[in-house]
C-alpha positions in Angstrom: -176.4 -127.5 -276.8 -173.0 -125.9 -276.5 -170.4 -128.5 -276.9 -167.3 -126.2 -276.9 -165.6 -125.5 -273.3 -166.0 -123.0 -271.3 -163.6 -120.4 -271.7 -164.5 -118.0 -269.1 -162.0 -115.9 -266.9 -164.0 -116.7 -263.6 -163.1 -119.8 -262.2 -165.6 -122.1 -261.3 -167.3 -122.1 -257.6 -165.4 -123.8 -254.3 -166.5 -126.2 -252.8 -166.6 -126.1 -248.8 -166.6 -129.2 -246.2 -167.8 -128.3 -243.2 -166.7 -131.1 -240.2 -169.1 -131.4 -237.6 -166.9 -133.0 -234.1 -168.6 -136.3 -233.2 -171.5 -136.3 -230.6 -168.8 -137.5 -228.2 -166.8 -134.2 -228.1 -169.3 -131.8 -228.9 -170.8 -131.8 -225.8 -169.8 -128.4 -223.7 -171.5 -129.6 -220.6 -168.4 -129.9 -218.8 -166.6 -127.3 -221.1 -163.4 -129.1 -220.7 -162.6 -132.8 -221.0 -159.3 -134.8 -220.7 -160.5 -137.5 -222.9 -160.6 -141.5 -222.5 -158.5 -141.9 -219.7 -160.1 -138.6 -217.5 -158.3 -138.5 -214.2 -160.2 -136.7 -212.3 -164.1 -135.9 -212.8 -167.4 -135.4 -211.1 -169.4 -138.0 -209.5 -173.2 -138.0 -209.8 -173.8 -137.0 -205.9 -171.0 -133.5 -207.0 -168.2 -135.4 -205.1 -164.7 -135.0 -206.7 -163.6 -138.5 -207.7 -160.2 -138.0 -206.7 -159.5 -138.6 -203.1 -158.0 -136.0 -200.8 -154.3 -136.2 -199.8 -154.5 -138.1 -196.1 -151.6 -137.3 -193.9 -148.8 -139.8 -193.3 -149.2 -142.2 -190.6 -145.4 -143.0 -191.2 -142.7 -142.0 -188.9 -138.6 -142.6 -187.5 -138.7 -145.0 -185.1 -135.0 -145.1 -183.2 -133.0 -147.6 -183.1 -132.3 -149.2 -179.6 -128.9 -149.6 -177.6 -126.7 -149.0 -180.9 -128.4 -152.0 -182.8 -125.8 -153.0 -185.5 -126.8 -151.7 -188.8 -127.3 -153.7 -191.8 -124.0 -152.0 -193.6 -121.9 -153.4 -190.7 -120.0 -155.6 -193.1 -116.8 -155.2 -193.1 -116.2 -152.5 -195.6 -112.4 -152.3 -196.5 -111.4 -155.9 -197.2 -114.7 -155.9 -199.5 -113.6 -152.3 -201.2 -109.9 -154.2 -201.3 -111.5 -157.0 -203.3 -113.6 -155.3 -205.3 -111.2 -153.1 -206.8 -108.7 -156.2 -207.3 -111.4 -157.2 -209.4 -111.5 -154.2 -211.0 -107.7 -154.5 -212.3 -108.1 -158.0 -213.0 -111.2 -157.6 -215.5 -109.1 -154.6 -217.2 -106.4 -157.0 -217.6 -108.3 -159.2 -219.3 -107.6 -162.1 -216.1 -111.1 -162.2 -215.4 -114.6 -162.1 -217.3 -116.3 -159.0 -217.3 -119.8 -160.6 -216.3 -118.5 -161.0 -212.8 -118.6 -157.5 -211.7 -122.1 -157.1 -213.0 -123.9 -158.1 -209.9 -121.8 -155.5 -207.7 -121.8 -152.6 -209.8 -124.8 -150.5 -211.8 -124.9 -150.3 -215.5 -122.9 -147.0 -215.9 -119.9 -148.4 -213.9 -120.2 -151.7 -215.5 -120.2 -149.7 -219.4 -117.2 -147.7 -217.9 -115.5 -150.8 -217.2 -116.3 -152.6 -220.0 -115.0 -149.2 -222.4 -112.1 -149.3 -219.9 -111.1 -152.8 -221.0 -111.7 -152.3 -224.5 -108.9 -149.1 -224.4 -106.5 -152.0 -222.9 -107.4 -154.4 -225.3 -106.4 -152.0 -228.3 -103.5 -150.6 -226.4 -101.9 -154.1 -226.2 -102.8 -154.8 -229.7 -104.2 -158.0 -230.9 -102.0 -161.2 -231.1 -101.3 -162.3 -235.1 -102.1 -165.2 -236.3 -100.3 -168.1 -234.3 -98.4 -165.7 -232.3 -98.6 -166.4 -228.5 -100.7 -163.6 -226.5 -98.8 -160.2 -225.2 -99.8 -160.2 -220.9 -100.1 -156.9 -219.5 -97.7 -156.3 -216.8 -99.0 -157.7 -213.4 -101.4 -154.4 -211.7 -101.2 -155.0 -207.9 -102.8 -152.5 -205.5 -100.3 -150.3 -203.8 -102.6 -148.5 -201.4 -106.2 -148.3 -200.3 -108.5 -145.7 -198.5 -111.7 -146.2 -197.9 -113.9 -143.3 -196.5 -117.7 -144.0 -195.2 -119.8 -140.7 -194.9 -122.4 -143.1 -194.0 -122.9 -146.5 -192.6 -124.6 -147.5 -195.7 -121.6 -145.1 -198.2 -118.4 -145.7 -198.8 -115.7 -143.9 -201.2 -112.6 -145.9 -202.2 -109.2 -144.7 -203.6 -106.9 -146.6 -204.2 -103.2 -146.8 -206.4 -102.3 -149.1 -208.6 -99.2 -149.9 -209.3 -97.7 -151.4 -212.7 -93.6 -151.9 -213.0 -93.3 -148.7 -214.8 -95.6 -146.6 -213.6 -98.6 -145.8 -211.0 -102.3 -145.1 -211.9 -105.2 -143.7 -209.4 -109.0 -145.4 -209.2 -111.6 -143.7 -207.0 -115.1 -145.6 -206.6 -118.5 -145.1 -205.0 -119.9 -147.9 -203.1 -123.4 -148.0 -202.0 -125.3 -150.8 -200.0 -128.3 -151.2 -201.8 -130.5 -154.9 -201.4 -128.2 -156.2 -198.9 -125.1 -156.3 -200.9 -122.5 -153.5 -201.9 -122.7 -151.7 -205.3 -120.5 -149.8 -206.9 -122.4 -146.7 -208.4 -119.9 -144.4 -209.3 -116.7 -145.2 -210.9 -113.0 -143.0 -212.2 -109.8 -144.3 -213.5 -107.0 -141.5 -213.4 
């Protein structure tokens, strides 16, 4: 026997694996497969299993003699309170949490970053020190435009002692109530 190692230049043979697919997806009956949750496929009778489009039995029915709308509500002195709000919340005069029924969650993170600039711009109160207020906002003027019953856009001024700024919002009635959707502070 030869008990010294091989010391040949030719390396030894490679192995090879060869992977067989599992009985499950080596079947090419169908040549194509979309796996465990197949949408649509053949039934045994040749029938597609997926239903044909039907055509819609919906339709417009008109309303009669003018019915009032469901957006009838009186839209300005809502707009006039909602924005009120608005200023009041930025002031820090009223929790934030109240204008998160009427407005979606971009408007209500707007708001919220909006309040947080005001917070920082009035700096924080030291130790002991009696809190800063903000100069009383009040709403100089207010316009509200509807381009549909159910649509509204608001501008509206704000006025501070020294100076004046703009806010512009986009009210929607959506679930029976108005929402704010779309909010700008200028």
């Amino acid at each position: 026997m030869n008990e010294f190692p091989n010391t040949s230049t030719t390396p030894p043979p490679r192995q090879q694996v060869w992977r067989t697919p599992p009985a499950h997806l080596a079947s090419t009956e169908n040549g194509f497969t979309q796996g465990a949750l197949a949408l649509s496929y053949p039934l045994p009778n040749g029938l597609l299993a997926e239903p044909a489009p039907r055509a819609s039995s919906l339709m417009l029915v008109p309303t009669i003699g003018g019915a009032p709308t469901v957006c009838s509500v009186d839209t300005h002195t809502w707009a006039l309170r909602f924005v009120q709000a608005v200023i009041e919340v930025i002031s820090s005069d009223r929790p934030l949490t109240q204008l998160l029924r009427w407005t979606d969650e971009h408007v209500y993170a707007e708001i919220a970053r909006r309040k947080r600039c005001a917070m920082l711009q009035r700096g924080l109160p030291a130790a002991g020190a009696t809190r800063r207020l903000p100069p009383r906002q009040q709403i100089a003027s207010l316009h509200v435009s509807q381009p549909s019953d159910c649509a509204a856009e608001v501008t509206a001024r704000i006025m501070t002692p020294n100076r004046s700024r703009a806010l512009a919002a986009r009210l929607d009635y959506v679930r029976d109530r108005w929402t704010c959707t779309a909010i700008a502070f200028g």
